[in-house]
Structures are given as C-alpha cells and as structure tokens.
Backbone as a chain_set.jsonl record, in Angstrom:
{"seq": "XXXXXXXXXXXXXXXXXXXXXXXXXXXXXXXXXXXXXXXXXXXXXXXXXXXXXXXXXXXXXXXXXXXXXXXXXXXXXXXXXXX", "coords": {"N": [[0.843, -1.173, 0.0], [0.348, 2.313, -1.029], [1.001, 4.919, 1.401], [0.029, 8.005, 1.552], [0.972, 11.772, 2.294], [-1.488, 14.552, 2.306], [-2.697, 17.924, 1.998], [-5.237, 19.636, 2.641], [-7.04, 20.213, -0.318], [-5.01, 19.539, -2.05], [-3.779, 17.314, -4.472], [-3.696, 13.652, -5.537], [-2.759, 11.655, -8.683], [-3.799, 8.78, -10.436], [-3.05, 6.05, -12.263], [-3.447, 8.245, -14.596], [-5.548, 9.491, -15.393], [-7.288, 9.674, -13.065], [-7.861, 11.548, -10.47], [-7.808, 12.04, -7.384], [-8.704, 14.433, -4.786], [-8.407, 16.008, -2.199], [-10.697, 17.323, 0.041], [-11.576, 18.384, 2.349], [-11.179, 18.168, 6.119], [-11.379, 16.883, 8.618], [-12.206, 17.031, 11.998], [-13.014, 14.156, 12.763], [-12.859, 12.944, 10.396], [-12.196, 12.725, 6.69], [-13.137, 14.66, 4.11], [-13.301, 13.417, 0.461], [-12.426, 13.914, -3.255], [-12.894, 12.704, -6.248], [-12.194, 12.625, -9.156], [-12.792, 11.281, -12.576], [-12.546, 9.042, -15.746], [-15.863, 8.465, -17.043], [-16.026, 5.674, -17.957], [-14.813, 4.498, -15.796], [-15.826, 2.75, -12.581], [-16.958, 4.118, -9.693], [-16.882, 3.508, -6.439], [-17.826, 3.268, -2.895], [-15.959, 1.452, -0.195], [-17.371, -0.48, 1.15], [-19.789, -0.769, 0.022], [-19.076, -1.89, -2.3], [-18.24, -4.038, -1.564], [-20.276, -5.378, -0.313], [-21.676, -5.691, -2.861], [-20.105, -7.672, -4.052], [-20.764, -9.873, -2.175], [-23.075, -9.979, -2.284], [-23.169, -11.072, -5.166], [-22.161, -13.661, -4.766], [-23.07, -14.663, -3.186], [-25.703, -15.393, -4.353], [-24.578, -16.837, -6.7], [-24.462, -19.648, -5.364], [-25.445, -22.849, -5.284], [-28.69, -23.909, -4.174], [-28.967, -26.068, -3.594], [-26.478, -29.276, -3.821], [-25.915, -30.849, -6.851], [-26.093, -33.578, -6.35], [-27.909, -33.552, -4.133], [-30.362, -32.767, -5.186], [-31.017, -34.518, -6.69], [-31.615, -36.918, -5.188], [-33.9, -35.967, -4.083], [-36.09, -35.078, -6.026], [-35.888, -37.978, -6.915], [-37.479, -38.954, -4.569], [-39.749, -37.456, -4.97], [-40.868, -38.552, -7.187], [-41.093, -41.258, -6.333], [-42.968, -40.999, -4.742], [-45.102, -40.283, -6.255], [-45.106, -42.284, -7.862], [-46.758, -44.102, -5.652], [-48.749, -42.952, -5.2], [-50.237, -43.658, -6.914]], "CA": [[0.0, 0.0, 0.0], [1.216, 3.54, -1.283], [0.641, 6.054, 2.086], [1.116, 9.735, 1.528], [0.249, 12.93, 3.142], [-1.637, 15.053, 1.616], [-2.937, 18.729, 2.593], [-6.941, 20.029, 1.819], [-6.597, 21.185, -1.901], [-4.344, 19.212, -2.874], [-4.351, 16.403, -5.216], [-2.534, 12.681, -5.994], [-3.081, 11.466, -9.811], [-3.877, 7.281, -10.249], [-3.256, 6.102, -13.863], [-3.244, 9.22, -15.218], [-6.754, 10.188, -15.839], [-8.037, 9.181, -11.865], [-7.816, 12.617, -9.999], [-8.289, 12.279, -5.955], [-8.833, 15.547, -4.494], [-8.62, 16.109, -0.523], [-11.447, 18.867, -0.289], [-12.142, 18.919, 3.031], [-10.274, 17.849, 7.045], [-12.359, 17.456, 10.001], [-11.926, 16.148, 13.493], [-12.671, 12.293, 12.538], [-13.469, 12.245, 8.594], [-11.403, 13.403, 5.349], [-13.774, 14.653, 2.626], [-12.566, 13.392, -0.713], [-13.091, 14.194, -4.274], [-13.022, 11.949, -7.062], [-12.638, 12.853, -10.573], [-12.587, 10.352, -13.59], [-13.57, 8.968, -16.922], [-16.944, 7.848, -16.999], [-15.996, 4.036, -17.752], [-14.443, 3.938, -14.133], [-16.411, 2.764, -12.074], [-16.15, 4.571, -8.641], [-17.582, 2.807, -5.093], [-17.662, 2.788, -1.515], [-15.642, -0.264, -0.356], [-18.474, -1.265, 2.035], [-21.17, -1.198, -0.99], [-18.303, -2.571, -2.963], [-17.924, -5.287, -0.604], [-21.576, -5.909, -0.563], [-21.98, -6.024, -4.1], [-19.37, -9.095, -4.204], [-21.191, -10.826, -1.21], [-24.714, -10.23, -2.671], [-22.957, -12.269, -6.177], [-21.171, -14.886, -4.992], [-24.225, -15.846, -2.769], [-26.386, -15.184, -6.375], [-24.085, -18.036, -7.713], [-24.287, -20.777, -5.077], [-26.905, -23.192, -5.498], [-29.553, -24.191, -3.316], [-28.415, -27.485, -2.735], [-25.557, -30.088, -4.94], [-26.952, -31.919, -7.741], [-26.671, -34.88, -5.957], [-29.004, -33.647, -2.93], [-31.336, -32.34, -5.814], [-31.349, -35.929, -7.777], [-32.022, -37.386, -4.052], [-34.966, -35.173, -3.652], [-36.491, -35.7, -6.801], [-35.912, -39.472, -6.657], [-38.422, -39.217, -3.1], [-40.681, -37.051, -5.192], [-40.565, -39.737, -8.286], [-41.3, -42.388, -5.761], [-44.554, -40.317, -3.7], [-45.94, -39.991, -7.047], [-45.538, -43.817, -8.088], [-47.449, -44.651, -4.689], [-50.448, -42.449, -5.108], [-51.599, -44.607, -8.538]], "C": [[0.89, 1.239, 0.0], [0.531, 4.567, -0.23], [1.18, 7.293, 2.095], [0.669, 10.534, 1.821], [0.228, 13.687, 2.431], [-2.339, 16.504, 2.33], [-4.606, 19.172, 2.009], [-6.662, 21.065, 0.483], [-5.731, 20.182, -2.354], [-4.423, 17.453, -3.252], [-3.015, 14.928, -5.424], [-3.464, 12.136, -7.544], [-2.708, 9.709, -9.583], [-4.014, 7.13, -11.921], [-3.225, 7.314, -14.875], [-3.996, 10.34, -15.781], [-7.887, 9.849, -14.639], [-7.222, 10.718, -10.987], [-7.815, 12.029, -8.328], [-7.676, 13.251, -5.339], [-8.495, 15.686, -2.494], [-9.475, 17.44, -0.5], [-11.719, 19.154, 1.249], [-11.247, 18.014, 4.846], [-10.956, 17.985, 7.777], [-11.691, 16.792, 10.703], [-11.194, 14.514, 13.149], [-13.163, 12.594, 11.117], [-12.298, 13.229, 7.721], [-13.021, 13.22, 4.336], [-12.929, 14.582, 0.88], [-13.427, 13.386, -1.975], [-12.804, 13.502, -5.3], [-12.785, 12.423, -8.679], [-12.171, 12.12, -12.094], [-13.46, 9.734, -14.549], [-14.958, 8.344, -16.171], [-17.167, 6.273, -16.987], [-15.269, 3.894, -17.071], [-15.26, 4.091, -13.046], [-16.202, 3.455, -10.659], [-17.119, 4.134, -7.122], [-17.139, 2.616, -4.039], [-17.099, 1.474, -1.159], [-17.046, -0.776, 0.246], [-19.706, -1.586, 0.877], [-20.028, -2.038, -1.754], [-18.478, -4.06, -2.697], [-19.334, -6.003, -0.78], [-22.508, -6.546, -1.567], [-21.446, -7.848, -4.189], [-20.114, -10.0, -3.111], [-22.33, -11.48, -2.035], [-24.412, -11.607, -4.496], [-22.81, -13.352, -5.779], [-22.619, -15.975, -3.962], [-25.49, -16.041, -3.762], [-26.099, -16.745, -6.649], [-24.148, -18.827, -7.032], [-25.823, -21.593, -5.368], [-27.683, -23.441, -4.179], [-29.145, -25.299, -2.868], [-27.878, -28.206, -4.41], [-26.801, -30.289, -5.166], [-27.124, -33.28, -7.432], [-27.611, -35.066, -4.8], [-30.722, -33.196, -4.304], [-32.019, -33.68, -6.454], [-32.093, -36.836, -6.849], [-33.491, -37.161, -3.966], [-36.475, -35.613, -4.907], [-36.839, -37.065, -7.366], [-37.385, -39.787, -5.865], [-39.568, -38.311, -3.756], [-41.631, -38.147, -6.179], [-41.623, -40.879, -7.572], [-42.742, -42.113, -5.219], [-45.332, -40.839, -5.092], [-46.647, -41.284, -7.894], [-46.616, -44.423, -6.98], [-49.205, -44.834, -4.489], [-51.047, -43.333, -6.569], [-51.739, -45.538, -8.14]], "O": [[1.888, 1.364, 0.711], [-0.45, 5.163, -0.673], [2.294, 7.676, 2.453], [-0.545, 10.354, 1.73], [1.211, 13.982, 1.751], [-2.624, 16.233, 3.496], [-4.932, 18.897, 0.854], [-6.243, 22.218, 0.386], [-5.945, 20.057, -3.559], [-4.943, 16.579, -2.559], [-1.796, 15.102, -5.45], [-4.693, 12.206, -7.544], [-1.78, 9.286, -8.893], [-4.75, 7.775, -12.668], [-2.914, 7.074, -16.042], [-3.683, 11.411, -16.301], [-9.081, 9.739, -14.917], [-5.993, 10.793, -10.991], [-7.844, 10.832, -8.614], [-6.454, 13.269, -5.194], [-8.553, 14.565, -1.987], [-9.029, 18.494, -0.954], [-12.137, 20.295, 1.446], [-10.602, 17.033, 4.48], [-11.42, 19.114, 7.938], [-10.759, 16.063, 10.366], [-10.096, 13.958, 13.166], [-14.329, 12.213, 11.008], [-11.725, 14.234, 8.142], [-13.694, 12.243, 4.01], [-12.227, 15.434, 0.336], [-14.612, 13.06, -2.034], [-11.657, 13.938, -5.396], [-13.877, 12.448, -9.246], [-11.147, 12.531, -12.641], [-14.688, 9.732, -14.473], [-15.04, 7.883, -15.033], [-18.035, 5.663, -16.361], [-14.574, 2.94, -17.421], [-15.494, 5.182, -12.526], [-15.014, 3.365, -10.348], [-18.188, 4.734, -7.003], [-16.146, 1.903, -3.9], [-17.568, 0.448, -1.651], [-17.718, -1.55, -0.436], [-20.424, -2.583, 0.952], [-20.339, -3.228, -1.696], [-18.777, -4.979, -3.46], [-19.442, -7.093, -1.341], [-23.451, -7.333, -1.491], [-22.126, -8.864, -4.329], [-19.909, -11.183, -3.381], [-22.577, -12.639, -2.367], [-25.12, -12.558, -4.83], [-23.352, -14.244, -6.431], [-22.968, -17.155, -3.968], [-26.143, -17.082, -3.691], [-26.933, -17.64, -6.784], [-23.826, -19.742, -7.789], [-26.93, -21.101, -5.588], [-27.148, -23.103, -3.123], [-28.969, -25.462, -1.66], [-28.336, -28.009, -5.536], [-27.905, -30.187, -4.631], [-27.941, -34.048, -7.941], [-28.068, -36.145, -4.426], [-31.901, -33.427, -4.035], [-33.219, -33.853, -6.663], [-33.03, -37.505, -7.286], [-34.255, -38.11, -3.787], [-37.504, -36.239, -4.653], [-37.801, -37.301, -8.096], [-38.237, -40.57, -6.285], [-40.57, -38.347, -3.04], [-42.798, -38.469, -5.956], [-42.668, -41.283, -8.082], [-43.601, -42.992, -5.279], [-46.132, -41.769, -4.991], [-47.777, -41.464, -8.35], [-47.38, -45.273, -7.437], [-50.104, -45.602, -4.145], [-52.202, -43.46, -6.977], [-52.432, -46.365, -8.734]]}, "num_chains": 1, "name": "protein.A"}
C-alpha cells in the first residue's frame, strides 16, 4: 500500500486520468473528491464489498446436484405410490 500525506486542496493522480482531491479535514473524517472517466467505475468499499457478497451468494446453489437428484428421486417415488 502507497501512504502519503496530503494537505486540503491538494491532489494525488492514479493512472493518469483518476484525480483524488482532498477537499475537506475534520476532526474524525477526510472529505474526498473523485474525478474520472466515466468508464471507471467509482464505489464505496463497504457497498463494494456488498456487491461481491450479494454475487457470490447469487451463484451458489440451493443445494448439490446430488441432494437435488435425491430429492427428486423421493418425489418420483410419492408420485408412483399415489396410482
């Protein structure tokens, strides 16, 4: 990690076309300013973070395919009973 001290006003450059501003110094918070192309995306880590949670639990399944084949099997079987 690159740490560097910076003063309100003044600026560090990321890639070359990623601006971050220091606009503002309080007690407990730094206000910062952002400025970059439009196809960079720019996000809070914590929503960041959230985003990647909310996918990766998106992509798991509900249950393996071999508890699903199980399940279906015991449905298979109910349905042979009732005729």
């Amino acid at each position: 990690m690159l740490v560097l001290s910076r003063k309100r006003g003044e600026s560090i450059m990321i890639g070359g076309d990623v601006e971050v501003t220091i606009l503002d110094v309080g007690a407990d918070h730094v206000k910062v300013g952002v400025s970059a192309p439009k196809r960079v995306e720019i996000l809070r880590k914590e929503l960041y973070t959230a985003i990647i949670e909310s996918n990766l639990q998106s992509a798991e399944p509900v249950m393996l395919p071999e508890e699903a084949a199980r399940e279906l099997k015991k449905i298979a079987e109910k349905n042979i009973e009732k005729k």
